[in-house]
VMD Tcl script that draws the C-alpha trace (Angstrom):
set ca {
  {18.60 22.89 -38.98}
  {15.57 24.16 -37.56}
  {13.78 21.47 -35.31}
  {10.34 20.46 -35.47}
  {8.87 18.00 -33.68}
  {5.34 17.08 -32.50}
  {5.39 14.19 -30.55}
  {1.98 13.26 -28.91}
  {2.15 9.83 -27.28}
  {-1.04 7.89 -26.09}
  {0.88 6.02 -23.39}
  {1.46 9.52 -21.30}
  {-2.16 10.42 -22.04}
  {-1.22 13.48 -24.06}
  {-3.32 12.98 -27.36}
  {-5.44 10.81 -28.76}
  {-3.15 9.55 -31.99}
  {0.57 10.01 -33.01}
  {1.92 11.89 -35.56}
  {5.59 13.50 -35.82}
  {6.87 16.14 -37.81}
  {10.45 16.86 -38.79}
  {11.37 19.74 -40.98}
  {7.36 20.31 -42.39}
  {7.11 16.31 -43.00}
  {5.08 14.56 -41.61}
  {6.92 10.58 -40.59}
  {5.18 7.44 -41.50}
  {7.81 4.85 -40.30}
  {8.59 6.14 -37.00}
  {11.01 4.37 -36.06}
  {12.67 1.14 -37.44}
  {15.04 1.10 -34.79}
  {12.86 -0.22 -31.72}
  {15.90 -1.33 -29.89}
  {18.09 1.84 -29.28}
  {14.14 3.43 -27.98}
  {14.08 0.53 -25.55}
  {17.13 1.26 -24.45}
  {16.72 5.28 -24.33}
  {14.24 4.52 -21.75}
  {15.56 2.40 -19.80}
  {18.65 4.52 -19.26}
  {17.01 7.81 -19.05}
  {13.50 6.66 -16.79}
  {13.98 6.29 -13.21}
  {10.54 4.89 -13.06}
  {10.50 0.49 -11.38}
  {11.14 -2.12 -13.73}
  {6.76 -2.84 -14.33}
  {6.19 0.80 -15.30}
  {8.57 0.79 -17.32}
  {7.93 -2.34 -19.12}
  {4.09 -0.82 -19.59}
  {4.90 2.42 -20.45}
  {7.37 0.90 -23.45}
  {4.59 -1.58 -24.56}
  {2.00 1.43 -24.81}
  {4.84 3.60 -26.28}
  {5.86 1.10 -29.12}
  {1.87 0.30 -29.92}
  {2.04 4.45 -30.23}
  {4.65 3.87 -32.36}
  {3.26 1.15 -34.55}
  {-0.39 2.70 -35.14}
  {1.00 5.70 -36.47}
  {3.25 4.16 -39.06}
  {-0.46 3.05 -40.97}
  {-1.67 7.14 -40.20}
  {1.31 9.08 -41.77}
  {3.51 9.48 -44.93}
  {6.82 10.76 -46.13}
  {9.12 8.39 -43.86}
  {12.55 10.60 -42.65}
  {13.39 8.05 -39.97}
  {16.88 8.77 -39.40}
  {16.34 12.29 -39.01}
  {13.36 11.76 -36.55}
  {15.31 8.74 -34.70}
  {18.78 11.95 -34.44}
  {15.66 14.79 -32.88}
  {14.87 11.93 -30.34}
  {18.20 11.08 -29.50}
  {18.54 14.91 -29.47}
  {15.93 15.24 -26.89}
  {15.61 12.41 -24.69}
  {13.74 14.87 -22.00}
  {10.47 14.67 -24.60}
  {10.33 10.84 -24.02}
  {10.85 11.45 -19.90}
  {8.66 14.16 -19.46}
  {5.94 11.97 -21.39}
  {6.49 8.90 -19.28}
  {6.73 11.20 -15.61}
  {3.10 12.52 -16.39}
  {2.03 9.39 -16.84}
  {3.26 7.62 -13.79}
  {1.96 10.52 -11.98}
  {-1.59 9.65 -13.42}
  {-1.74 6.26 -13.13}
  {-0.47 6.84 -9.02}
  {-3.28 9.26 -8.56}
  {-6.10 6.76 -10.68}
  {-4.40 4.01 -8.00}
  {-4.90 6.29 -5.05}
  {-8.39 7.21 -5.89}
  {-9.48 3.50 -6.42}
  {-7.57 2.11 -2.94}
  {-9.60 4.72 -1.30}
  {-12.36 4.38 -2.90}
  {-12.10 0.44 -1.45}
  {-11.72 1.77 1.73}
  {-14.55 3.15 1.79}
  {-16.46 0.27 0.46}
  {-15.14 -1.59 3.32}
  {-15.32 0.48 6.23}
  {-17.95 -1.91 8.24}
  {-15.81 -4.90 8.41}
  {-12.51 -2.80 8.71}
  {-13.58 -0.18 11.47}
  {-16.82 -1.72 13.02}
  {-16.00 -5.35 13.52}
  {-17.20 -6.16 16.76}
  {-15.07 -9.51 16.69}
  {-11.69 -7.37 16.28}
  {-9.98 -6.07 20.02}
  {-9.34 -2.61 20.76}
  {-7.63 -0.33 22.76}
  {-9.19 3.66 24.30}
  {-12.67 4.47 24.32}
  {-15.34 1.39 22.89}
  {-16.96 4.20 21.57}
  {-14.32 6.56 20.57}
  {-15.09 8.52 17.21}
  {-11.30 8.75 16.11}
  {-10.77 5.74 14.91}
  {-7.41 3.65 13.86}
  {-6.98 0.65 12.49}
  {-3.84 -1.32 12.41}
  {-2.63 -5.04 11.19}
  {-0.28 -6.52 13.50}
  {2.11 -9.33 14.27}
  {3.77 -9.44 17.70}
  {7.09 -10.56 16.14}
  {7.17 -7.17 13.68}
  {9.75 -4.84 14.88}
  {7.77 -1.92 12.98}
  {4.94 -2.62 15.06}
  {6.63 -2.33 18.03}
  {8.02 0.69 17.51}
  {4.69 1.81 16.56}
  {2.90 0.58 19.52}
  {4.21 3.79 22.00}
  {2.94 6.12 19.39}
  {-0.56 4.66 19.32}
  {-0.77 4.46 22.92}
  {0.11 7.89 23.18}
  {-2.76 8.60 20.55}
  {-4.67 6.57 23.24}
  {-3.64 8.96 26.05}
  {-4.14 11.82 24.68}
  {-7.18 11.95 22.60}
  {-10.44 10.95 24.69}
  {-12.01 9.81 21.46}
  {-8.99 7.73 20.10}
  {-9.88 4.23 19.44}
  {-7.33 1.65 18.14}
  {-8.43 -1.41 16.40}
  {-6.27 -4.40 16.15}
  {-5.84 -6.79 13.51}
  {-4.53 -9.58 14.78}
  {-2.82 -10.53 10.97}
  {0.47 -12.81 12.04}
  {2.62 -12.61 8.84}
  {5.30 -14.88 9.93}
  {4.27 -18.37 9.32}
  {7.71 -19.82 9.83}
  {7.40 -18.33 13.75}
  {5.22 -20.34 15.85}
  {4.95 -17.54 18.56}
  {3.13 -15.46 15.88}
  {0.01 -17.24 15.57}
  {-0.22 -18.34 19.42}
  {0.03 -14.58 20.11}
  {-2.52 -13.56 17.52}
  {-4.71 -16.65 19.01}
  {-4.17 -15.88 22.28}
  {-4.89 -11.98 22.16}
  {-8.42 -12.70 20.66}
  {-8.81 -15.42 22.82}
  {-8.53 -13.19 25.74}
  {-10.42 -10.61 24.29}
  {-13.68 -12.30 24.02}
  {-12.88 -14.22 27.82}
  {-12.31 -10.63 29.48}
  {-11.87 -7.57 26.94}
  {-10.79 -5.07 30.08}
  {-7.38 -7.36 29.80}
  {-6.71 -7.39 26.30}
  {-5.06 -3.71 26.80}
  {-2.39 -4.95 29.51}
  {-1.82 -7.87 27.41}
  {-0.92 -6.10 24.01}
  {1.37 -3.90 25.62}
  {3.39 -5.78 27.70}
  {3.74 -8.69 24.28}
  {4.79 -5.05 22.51}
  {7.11 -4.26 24.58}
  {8.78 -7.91 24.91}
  {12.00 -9.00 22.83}
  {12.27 -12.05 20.92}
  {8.65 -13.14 22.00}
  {8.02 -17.21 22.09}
  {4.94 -19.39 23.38}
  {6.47 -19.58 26.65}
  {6.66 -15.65 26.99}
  {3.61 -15.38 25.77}
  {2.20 -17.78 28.87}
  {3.63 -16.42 31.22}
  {2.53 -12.56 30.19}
  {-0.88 -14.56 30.60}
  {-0.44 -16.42 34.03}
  {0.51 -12.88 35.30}
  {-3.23 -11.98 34.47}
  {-4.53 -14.90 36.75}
  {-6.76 -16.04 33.65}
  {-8.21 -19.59 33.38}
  {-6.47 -21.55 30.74}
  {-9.38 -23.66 30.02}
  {-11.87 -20.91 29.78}
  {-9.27 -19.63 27.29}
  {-9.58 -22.40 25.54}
  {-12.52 -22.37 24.81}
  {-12.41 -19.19 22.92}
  {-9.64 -20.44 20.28}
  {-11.96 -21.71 17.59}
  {-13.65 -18.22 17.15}
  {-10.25 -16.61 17.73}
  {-9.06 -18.49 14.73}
  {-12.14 -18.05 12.64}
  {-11.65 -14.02 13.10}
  {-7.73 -14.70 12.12}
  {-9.06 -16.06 8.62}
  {-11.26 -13.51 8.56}
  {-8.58 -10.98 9.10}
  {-6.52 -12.67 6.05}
  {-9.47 -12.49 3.82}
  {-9.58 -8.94 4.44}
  {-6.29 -8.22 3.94}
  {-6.62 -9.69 0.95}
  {-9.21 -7.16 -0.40}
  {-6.97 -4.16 0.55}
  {-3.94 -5.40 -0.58}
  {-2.48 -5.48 2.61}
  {0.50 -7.48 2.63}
  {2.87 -6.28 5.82}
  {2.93 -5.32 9.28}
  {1.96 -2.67 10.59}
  {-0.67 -1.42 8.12}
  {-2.52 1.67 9.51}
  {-5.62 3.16 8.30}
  {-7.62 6.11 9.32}
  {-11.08 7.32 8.34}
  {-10.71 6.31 4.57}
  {-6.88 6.47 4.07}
  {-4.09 4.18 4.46}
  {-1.37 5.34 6.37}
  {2.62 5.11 6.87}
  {3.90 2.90 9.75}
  {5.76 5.42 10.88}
  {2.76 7.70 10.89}
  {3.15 10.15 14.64}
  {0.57 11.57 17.17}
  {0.57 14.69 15.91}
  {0.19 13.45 12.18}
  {-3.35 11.49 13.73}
  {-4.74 14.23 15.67}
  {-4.38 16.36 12.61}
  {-6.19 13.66 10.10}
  {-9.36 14.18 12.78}
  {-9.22 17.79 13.35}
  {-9.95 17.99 9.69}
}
mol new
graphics top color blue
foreach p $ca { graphics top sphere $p radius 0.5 }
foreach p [lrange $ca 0 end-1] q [lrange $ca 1 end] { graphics top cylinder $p $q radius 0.2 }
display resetview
């Protein structure tokens, strides 16, 4: 039997309307069997579980508009050609995962860029390299985040070797149920508006320390010989900028530690040097 199909589905964005044709007629009632679909796609689609569920929702509404747009019902013969060629289906719902990631990419970027002053030119967040390096990095922290200290050599080497780099730091602790999380995060921007030139010495050696806890953390800053009142004193603005911080996180859907950005893309954790230097060389 000679096979004949034209299957154009609105959910993969590859016509405007559905119509299918099996042997020179055209099908009215699709499909009566919604079921054994459902099931075709779950087997066959390696897409998550919530693309899934929309892509079968805007597949069945397909579906279900048609049956009012055609005539001449041969459903079993049209429900055997699908069964027949389950790659039609896949193909249909790859494209349009691959859409909606790019229409996603376009619009987190596009949010970036919409917040760029308070993400790269907040004069409340600390820093490490030049003040007024051009290559610019952003990245939300939490000194308890294993990712972020493996990260932390890498953007010191960034540091090191690029004259321009600048690394911003979002103090962002994630782990409520860790006390040492927020005294770190309070305690790094507390420092940084007492004595910025100090805020460097103090991020790296709270990087580089294991199983960090408030007393750590005070004695990293008794080795700095700073003045624990005077510090003090800077903790309600060093919590304001925290909420702050959270707020903005918020916007950009940022939700874990580290989260990197760069110019006006987001970036892996385990982004490298060379990966950095090439993103401003462009």
């Amino acid at each position: 039997m000679k096979k004949e199909i034209l299957l154009v589905l609105v959910a993969a964005g590859l016509g405007a309307g559905t119509a299918i044709v099996v042997n020179g007629k055209t099908t009215v009632n699709l499909m009566t069997q919604v079921s054994e679909l459902r099931s075709l796609v779950e087997k066959q689609s390696q897409l998550n579980a919530d693309t899934n569920a929309q892509l079968k929702s805007e597949l069945l509404s397909s579906i279900e508009t048609a049956k009012t747009q055609t005539a001449n019902v041969d459903t079993e013969q049209f429900k055997q050609e699908i069964m027949a060629n389950p790659e039609t289906i896949i193909k249909s719902l790859s494209k349009f995962r691959f859409e909606q990631e790019q229409i996603q990419r376009q619009a987190k970027n596009k949010q970036i860029k919409e917040l760029q002053p308070v993400l790269f030119d907040d004069k409340n967040d600390p820093f490490i390299g030049n003040p007024n390096g051009k290559h610019v990095v952003v990245e939300f922290i939490d000194y308890n985040c294993g990712y972020c200290k493996a990260l932390s050599p890498t953007l010191a080497e960034f540091v090191k070797s690029d004259p321009e780099a600048k690394v911003i730091i979002k103090e962002f602790p994630i782990f409520d149920n860790v006390p040492s999380s927020r005294y770190a995060a309070e305690m790094g921007l507390a420092l940084f508006y007492l004595n910025s030139e100090l805020y460097g010495e103090f991020h790296e050696k709270l990087m580089a320390t294991k199983q960090l806890d408030n007393q750590k953390i005070d004695i990293v800053l008794a080795s700095l010989n700073i003045d624990s009142n005077a510090l003090k004193a800077q903790l309600p603005k060093a919590e304001k900028q925290i909420n702050a911080v959270r707020q903005l996180a918020v916007q950009l859907d940022v939700e874990g530690t580290p989260t990197v950005f760069a110019k006006d893309q987001r970036l892996s954790g385990g982004v490298t040097v060379s990966e950095l230097h090439q993103i401003f060389s462009q």
